[in-house]
mmCIF file of the N, C-alpha and C atoms, coordinates in Angstrom:
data_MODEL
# 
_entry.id   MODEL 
# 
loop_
_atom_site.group_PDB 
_atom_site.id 
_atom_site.type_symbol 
_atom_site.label_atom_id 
_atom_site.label_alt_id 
_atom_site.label_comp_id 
_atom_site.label_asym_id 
_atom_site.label_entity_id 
_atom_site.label_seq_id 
_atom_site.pdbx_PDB_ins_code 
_atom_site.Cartn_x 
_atom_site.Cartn_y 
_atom_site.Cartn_z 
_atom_site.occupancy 
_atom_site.B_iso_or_equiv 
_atom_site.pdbx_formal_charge 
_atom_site.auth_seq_id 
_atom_site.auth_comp_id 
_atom_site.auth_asym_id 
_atom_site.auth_atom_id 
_atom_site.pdbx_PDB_model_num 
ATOM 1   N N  . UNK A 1 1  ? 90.216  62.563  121.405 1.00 0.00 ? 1  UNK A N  1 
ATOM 2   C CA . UNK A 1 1  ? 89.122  63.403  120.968 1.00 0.00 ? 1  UNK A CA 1 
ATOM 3   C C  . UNK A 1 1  ? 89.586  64.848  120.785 1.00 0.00 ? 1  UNK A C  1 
ATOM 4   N N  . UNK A 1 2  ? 90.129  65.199  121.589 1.00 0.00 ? 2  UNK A N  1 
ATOM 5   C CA . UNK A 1 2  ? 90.691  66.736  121.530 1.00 0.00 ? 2  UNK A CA 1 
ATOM 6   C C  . UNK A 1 2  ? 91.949  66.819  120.483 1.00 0.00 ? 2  UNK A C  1 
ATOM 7   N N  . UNK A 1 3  ? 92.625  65.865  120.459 1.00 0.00 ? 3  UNK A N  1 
ATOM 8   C CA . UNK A 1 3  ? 93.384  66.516  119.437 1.00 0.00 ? 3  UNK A CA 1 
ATOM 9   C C  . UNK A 1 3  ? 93.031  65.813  118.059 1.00 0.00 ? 3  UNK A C  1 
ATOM 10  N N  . UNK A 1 4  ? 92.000  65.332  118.001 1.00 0.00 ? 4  UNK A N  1 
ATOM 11  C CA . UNK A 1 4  ? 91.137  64.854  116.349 1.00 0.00 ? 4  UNK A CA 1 
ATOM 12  C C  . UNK A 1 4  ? 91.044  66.159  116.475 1.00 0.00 ? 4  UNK A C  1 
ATOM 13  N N  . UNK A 1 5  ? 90.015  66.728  117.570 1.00 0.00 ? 5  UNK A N  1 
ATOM 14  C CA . UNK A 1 5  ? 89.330  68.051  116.750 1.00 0.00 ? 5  UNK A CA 1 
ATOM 15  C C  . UNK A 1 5  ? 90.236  69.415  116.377 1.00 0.00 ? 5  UNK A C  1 
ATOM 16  N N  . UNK A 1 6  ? 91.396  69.286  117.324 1.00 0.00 ? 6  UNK A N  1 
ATOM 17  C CA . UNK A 1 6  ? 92.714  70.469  117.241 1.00 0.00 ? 6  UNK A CA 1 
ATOM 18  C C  . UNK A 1 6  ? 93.268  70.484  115.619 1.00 0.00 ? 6  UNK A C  1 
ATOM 19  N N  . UNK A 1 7  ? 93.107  68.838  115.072 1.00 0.00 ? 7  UNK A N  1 
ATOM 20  C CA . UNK A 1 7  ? 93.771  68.732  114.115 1.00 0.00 ? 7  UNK A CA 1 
ATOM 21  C C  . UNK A 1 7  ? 92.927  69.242  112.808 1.00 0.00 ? 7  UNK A C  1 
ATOM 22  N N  . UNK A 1 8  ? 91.450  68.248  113.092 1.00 0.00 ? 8  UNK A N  1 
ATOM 23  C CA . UNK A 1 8  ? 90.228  69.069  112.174 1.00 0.00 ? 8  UNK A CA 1 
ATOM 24  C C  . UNK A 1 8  ? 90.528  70.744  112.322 1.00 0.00 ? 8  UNK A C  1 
ATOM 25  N N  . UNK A 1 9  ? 90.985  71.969  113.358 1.00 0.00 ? 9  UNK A N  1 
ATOM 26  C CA . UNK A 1 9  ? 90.497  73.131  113.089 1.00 0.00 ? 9  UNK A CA 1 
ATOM 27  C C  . UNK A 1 9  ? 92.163  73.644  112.342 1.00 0.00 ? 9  UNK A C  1 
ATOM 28  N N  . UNK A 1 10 ? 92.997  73.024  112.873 1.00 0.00 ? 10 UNK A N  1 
ATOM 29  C CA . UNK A 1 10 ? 94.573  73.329  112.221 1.00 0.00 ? 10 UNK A CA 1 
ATOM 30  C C  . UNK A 1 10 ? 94.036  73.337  110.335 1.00 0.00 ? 10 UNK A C  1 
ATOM 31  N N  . UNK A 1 11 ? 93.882  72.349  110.262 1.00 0.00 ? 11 UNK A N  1 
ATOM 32  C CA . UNK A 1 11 ? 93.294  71.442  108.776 1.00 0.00 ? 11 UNK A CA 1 
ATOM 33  C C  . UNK A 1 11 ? 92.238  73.097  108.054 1.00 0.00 ? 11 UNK A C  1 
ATOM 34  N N  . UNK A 1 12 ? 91.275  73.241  109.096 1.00 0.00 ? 12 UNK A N  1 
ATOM 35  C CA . UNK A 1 12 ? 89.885  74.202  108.366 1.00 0.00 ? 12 UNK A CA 1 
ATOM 36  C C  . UNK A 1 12 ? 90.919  75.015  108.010 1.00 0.00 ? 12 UNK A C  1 
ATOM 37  N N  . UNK A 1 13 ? 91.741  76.381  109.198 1.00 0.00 ? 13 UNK A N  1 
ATOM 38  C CA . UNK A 1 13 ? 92.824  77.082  109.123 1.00 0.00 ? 13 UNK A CA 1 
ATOM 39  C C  . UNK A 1 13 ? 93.410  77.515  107.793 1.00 0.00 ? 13 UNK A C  1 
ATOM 40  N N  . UNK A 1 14 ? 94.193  76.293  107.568 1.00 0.00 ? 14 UNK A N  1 
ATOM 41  C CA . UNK A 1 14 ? 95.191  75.820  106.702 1.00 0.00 ? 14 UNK A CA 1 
ATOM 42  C C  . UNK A 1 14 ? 94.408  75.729  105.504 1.00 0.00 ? 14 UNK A C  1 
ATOM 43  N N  . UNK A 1 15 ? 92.740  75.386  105.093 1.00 0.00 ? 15 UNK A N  1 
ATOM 44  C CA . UNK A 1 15 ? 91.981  75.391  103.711 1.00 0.00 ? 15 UNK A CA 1 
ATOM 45  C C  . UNK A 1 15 ? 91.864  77.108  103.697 1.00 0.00 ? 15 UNK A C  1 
ATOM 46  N N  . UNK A 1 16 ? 91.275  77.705  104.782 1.00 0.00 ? 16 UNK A N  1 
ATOM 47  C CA . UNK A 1 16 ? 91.157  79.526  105.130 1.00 0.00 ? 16 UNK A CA 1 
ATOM 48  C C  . UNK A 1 16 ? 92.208  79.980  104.418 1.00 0.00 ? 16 UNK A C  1 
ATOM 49  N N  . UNK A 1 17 ? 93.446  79.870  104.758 1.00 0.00 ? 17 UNK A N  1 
ATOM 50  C CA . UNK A 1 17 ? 94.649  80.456  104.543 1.00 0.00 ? 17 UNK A CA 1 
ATOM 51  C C  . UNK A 1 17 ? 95.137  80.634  102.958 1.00 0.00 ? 17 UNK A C  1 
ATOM 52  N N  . UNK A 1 18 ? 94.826  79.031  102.317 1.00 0.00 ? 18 UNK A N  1 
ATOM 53  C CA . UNK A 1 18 ? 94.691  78.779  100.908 1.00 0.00 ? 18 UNK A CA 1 
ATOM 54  C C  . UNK A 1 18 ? 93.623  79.783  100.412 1.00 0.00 ? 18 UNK A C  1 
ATOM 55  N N  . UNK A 1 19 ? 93.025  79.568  100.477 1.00 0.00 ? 19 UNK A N  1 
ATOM 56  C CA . UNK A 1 19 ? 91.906  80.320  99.967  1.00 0.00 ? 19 UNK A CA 1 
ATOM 57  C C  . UNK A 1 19 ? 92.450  81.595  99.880  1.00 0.00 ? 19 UNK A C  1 
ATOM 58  N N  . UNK A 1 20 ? 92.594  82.213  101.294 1.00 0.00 ? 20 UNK A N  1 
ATOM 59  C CA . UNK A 1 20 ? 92.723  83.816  100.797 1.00 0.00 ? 20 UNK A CA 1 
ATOM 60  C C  . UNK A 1 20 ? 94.138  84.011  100.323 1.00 0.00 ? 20 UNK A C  1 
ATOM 61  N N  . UNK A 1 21 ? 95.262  83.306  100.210 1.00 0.00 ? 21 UNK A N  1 
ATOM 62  C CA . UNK A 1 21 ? 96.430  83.362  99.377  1.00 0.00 ? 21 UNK A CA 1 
ATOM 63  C C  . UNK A 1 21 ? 95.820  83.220  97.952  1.00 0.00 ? 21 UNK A C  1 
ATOM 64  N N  . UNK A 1 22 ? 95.283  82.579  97.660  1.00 0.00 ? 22 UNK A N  1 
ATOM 65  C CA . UNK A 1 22 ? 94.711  81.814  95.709  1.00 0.00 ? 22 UNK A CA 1 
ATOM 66  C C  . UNK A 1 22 ? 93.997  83.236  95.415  1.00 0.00 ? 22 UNK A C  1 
ATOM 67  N N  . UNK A 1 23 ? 93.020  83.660  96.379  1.00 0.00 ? 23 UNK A N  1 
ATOM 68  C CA . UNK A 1 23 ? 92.112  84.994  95.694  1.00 0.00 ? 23 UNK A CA 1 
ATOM 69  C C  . UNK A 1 23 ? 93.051  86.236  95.955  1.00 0.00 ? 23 UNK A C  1 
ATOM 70  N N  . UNK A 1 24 ? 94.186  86.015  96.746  1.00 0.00 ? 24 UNK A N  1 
ATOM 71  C CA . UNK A 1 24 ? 95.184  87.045  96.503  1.00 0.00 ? 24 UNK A CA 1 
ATOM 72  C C  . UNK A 1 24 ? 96.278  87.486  95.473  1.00 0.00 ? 24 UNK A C  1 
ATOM 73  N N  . UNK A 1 25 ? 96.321  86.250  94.608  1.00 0.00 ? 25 UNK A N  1 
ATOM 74  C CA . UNK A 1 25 ? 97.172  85.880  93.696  1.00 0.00 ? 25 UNK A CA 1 
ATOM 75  C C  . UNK A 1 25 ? 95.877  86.314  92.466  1.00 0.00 ? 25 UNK A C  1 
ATOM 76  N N  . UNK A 1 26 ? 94.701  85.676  92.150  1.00 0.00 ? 26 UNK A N  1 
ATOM 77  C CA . UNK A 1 26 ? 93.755  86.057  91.308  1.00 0.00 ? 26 UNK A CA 1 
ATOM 78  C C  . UNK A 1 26 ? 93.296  88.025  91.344  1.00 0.00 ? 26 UNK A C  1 
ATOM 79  N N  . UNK A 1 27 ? 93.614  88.670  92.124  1.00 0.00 ? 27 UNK A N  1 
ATOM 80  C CA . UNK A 1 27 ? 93.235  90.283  92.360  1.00 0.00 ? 27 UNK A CA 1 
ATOM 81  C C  . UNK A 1 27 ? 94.655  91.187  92.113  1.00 0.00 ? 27 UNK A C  1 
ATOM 82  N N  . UNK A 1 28 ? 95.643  89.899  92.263  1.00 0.00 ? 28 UNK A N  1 
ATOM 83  C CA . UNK A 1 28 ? 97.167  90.812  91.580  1.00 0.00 ? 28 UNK A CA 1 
ATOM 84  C C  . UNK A 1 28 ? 97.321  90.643  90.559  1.00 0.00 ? 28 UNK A C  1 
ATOM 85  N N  . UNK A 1 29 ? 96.662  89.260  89.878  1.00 0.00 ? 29 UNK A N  1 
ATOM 86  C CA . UNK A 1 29 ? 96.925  89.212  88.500  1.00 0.00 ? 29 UNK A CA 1 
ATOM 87  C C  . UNK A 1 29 ? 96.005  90.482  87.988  1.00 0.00 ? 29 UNK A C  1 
ATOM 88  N N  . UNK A 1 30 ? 94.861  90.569  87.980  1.00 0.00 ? 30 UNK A N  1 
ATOM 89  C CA . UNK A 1 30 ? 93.862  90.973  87.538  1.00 0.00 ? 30 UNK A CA 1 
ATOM 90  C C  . UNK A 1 30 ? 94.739  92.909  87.815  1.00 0.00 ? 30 UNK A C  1 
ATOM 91  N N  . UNK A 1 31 ? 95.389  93.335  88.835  1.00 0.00 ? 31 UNK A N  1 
ATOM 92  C CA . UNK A 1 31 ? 95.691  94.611  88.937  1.00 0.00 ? 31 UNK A CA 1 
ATOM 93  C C  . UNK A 1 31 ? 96.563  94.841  87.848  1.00 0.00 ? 31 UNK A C  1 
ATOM 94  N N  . UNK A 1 32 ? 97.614  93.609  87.746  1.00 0.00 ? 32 UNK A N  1 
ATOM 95  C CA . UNK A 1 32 ? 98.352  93.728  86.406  1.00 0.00 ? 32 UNK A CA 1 
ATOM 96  C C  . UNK A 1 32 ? 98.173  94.250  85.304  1.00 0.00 ? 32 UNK A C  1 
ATOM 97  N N  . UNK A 1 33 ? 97.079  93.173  84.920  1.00 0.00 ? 33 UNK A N  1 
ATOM 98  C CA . UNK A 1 33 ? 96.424  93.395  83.675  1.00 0.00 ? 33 UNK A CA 1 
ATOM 99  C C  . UNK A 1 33 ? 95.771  94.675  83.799  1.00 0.00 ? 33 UNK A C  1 
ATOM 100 N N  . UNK A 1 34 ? 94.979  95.099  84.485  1.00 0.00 ? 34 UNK A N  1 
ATOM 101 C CA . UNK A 1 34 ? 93.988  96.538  84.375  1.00 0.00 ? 34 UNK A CA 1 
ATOM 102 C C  . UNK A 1 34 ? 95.180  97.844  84.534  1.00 0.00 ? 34 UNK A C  1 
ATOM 103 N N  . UNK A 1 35 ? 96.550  96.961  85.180  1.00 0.00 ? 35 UNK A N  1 
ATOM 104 C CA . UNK A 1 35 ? 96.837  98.761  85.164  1.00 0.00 ? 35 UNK A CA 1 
ATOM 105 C C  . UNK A 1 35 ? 97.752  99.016  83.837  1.00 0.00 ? 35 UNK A C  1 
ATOM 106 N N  . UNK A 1 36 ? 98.370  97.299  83.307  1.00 0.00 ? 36 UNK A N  1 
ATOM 107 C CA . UNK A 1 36 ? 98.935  98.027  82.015  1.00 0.00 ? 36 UNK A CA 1 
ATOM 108 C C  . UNK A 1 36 ? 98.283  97.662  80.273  1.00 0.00 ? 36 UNK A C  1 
ATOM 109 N N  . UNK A 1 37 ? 97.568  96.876  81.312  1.00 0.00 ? 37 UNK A N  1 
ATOM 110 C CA . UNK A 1 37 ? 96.313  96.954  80.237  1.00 0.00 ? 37 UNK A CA 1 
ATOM 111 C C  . UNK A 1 37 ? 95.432  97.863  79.958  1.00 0.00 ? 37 UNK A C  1 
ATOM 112 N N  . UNK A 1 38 ? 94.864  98.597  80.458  1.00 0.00 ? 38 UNK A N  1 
ATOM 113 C CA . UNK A 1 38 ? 94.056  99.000  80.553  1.00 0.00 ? 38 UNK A CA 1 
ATOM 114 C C  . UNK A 1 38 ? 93.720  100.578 81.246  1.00 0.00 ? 38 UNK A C  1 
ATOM 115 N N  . UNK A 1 39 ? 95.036  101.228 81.789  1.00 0.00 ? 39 UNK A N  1 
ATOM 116 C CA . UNK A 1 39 ? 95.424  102.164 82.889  1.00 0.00 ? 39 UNK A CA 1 
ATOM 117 C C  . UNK A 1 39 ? 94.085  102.112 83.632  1.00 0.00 ? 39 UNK A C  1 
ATOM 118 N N  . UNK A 1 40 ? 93.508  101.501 84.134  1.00 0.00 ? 40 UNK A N  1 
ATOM 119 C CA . UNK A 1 40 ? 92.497  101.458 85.041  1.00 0.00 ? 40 UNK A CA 1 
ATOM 120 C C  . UNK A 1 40 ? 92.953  100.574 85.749  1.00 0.00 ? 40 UNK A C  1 
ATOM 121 N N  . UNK A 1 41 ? 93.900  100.945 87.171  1.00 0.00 ? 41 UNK A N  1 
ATOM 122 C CA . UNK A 1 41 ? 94.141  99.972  88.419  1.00 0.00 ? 41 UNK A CA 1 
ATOM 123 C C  . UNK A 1 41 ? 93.335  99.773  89.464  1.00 0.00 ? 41 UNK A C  1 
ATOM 124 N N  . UNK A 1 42 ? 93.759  98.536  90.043  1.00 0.00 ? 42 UNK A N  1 
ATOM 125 C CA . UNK A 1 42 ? 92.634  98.330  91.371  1.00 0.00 ? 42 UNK A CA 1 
ATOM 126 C C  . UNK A 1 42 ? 93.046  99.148  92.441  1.00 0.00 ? 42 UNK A C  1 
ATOM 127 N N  . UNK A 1 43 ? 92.604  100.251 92.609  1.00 0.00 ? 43 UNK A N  1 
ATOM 128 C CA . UNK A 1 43 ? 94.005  101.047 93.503  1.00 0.00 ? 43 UNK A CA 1 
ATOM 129 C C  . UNK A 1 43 ? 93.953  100.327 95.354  1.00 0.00 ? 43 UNK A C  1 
ATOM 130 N N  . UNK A 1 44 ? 93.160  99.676  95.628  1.00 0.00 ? 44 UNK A N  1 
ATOM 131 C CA . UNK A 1 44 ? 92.860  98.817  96.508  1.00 0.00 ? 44 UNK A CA 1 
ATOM 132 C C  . UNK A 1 44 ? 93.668  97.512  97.130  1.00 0.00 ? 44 UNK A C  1 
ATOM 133 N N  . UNK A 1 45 ? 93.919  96.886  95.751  1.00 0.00 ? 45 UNK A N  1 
ATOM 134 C CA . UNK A 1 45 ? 94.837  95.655  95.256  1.00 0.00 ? 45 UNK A CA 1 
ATOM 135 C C  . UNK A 1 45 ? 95.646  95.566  96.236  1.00 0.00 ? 45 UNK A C  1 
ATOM 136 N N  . UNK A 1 46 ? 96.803  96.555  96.111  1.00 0.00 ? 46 UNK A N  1 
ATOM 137 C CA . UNK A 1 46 ? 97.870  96.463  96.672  1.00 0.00 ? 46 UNK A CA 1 
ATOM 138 C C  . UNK A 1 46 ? 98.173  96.301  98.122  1.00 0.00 ? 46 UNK A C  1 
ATOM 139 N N  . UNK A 1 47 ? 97.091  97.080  99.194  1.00 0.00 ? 47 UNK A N  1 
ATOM 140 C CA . UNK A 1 47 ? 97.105  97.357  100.394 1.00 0.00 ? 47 UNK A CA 1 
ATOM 141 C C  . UNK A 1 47 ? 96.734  95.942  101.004 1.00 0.00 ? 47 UNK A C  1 
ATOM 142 N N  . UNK A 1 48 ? 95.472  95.466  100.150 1.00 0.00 ? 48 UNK A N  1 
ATOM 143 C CA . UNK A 1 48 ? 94.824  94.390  100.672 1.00 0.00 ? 48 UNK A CA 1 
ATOM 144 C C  . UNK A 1 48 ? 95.944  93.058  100.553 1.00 0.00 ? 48 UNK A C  1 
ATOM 145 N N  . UNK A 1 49 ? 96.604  93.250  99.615  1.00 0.00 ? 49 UNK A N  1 
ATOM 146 C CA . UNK A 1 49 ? 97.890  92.074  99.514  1.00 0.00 ? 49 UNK A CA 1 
ATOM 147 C C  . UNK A 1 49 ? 98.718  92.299  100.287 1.00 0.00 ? 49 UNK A C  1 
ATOM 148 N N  . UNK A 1 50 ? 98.494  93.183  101.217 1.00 0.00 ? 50 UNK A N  1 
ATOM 149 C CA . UNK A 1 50 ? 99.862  93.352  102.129 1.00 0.00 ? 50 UNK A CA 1 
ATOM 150 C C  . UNK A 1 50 ? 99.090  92.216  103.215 1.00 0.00 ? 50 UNK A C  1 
ATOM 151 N N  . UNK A 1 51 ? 97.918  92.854  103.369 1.00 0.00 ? 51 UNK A N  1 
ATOM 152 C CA . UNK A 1 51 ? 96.987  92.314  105.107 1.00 0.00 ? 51 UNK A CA 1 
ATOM 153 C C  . UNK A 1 51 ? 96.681  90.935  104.605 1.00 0.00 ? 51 UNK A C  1 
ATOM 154 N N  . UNK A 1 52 ? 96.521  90.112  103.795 1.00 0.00 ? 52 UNK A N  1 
ATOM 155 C CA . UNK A 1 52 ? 96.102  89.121  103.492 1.00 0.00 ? 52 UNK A CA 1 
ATOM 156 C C  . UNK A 1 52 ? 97.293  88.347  103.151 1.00 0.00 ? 52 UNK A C  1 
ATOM 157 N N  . UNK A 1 53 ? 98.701  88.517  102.914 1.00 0.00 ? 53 UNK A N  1 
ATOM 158 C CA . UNK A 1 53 ? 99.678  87.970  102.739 1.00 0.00 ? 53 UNK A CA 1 
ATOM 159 C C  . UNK A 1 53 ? 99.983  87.530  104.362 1.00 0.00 ? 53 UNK A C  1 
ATOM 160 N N  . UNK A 1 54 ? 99.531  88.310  105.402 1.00 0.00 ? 54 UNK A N  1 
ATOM 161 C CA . UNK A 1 54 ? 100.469 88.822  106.277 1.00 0.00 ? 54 UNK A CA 1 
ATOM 162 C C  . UNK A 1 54 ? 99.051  87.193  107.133 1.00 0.00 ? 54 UNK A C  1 
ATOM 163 N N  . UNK A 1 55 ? 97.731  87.671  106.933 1.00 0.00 ? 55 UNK A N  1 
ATOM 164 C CA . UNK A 1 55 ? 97.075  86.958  107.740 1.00 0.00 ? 55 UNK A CA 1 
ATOM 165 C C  . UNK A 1 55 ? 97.374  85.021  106.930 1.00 0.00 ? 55 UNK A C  1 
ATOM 166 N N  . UNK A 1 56 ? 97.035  85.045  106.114 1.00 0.00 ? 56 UNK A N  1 
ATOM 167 C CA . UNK A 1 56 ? 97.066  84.230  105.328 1.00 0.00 ? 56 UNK A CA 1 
ATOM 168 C C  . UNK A 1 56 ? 98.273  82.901  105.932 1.00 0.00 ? 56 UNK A C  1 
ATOM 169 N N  . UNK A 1 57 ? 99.292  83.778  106.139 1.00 0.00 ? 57 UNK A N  1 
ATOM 170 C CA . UNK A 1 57 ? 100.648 82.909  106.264 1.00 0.00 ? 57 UNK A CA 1 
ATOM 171 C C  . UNK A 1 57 ? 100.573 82.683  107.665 1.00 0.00 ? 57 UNK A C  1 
ATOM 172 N N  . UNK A 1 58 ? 99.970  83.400  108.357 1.00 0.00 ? 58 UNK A N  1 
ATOM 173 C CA . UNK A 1 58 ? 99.724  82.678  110.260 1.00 0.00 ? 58 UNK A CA 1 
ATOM 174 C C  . UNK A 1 58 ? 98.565  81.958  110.439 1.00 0.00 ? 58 UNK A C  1 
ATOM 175 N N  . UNK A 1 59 ? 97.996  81.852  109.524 1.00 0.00 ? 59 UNK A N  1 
ATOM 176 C CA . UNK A 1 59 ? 97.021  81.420  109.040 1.00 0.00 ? 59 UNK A CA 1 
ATOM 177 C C  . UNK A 1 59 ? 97.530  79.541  109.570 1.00 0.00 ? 59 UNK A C  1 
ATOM 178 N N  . UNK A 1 60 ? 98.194  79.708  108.170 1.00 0.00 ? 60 UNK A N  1 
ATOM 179 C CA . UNK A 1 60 ? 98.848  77.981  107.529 1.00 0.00 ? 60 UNK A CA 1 
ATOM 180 C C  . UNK A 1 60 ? 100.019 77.776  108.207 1.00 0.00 ? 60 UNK A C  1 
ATOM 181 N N  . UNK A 1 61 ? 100.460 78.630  109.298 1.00 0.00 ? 61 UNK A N  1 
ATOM 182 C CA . UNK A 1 61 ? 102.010 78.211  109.825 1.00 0.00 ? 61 UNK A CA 1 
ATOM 183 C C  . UNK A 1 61 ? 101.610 77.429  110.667 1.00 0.00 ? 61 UNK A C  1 
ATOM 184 N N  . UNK A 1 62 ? 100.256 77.701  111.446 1.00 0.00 ? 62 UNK A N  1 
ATOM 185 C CA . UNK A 1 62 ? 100.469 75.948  112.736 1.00 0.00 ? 62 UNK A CA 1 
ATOM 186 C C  . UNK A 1 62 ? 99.859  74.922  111.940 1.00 0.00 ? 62 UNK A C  1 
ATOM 187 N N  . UNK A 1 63 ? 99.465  74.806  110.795 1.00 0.00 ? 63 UNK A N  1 
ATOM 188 C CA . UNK A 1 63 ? 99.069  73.186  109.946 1.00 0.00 ? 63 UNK A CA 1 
ATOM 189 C C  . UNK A 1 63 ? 100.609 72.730  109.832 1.00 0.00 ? 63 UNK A C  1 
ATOM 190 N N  . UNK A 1 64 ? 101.195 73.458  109.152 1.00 0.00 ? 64 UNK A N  1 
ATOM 191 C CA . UNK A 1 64 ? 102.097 73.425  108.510 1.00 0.00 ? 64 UNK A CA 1 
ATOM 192 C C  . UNK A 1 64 ? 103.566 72.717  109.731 1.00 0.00 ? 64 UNK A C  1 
ATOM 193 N N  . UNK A 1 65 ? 103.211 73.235  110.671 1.00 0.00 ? 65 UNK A N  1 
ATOM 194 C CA . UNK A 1 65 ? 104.299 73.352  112.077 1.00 0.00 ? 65 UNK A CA 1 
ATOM 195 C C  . UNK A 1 65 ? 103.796 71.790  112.404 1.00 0.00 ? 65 UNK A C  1 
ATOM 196 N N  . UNK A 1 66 ? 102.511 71.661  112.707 1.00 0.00 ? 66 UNK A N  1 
ATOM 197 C CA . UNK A 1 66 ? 102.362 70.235  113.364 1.00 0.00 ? 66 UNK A CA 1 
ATOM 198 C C  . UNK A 1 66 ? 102.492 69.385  113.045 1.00 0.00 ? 66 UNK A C  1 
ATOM 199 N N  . UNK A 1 67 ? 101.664 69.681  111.570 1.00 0.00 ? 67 UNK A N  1 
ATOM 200 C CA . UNK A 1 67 ? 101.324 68.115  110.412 1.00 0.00 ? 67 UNK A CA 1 
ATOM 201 C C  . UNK A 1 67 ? 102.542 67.493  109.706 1.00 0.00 ? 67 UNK A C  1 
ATOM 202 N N  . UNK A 1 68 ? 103.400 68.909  109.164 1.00 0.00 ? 68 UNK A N  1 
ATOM 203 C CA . UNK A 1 68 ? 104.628 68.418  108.125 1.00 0.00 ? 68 UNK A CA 1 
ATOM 204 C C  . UNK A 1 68 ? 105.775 68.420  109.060 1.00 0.00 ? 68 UNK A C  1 
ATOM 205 N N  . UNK A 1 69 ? 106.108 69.442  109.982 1.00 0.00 ? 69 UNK A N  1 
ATOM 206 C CA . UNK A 1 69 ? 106.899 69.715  110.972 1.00 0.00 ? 69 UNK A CA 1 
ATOM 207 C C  . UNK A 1 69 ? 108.007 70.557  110.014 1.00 0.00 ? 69 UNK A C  1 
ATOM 208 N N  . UNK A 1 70 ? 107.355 71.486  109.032 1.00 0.00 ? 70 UNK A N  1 
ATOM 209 C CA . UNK A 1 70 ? 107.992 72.715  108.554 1.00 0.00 ? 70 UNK A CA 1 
ATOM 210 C C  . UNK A 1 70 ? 108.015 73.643  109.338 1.00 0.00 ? 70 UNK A C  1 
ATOM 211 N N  . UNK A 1 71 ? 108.241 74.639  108.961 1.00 0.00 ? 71 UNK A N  1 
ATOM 212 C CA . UNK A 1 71 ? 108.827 76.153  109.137 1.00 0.00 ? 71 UNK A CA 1 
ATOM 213 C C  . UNK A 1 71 ? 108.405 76.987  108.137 1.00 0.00 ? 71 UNK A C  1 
ATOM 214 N N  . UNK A 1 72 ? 107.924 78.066  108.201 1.00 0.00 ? 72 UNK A N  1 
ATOM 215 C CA . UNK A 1 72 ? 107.967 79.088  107.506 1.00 0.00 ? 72 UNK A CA 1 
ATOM 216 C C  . UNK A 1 72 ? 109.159 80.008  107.209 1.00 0.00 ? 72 UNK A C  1 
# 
């Protein structure tokens, strides 16, 4: 029972982690485009891709550690 549910919250984690990596990748593209597209940058973009790269990846390292028995 306990480690169904350890594995269910590793699993939620690991969808969390996706998520804010995919909308981190969708707000850099988008800075791209606006800053040489458009010279209007997200001047925001950048900082937030640091903290969300950083959470994101400790995020998915214990799915990743238990289930596949990778490494980051």
């Amino acid at each position: 029972m306990l480690a169904k549910t350890y594995s269910g919250l590793l699993k939620a984690l690991a969808a969390i982690g996706a998520v804010i990596i995919g909308l981190m990748s969708i707000w850099t593209t988008a800075e791209v485009v606006l800053r040489y597209g458009f010279s209007r940058p997200l001047y925001w973009a950048v900082d937030l891709s640091e903290y969300t790269l950083l959470c994101g990846t400790f995020l998915v390292a214990p799915w990743l550690l238990r289930i596949h028995g990778g490494h980051v």
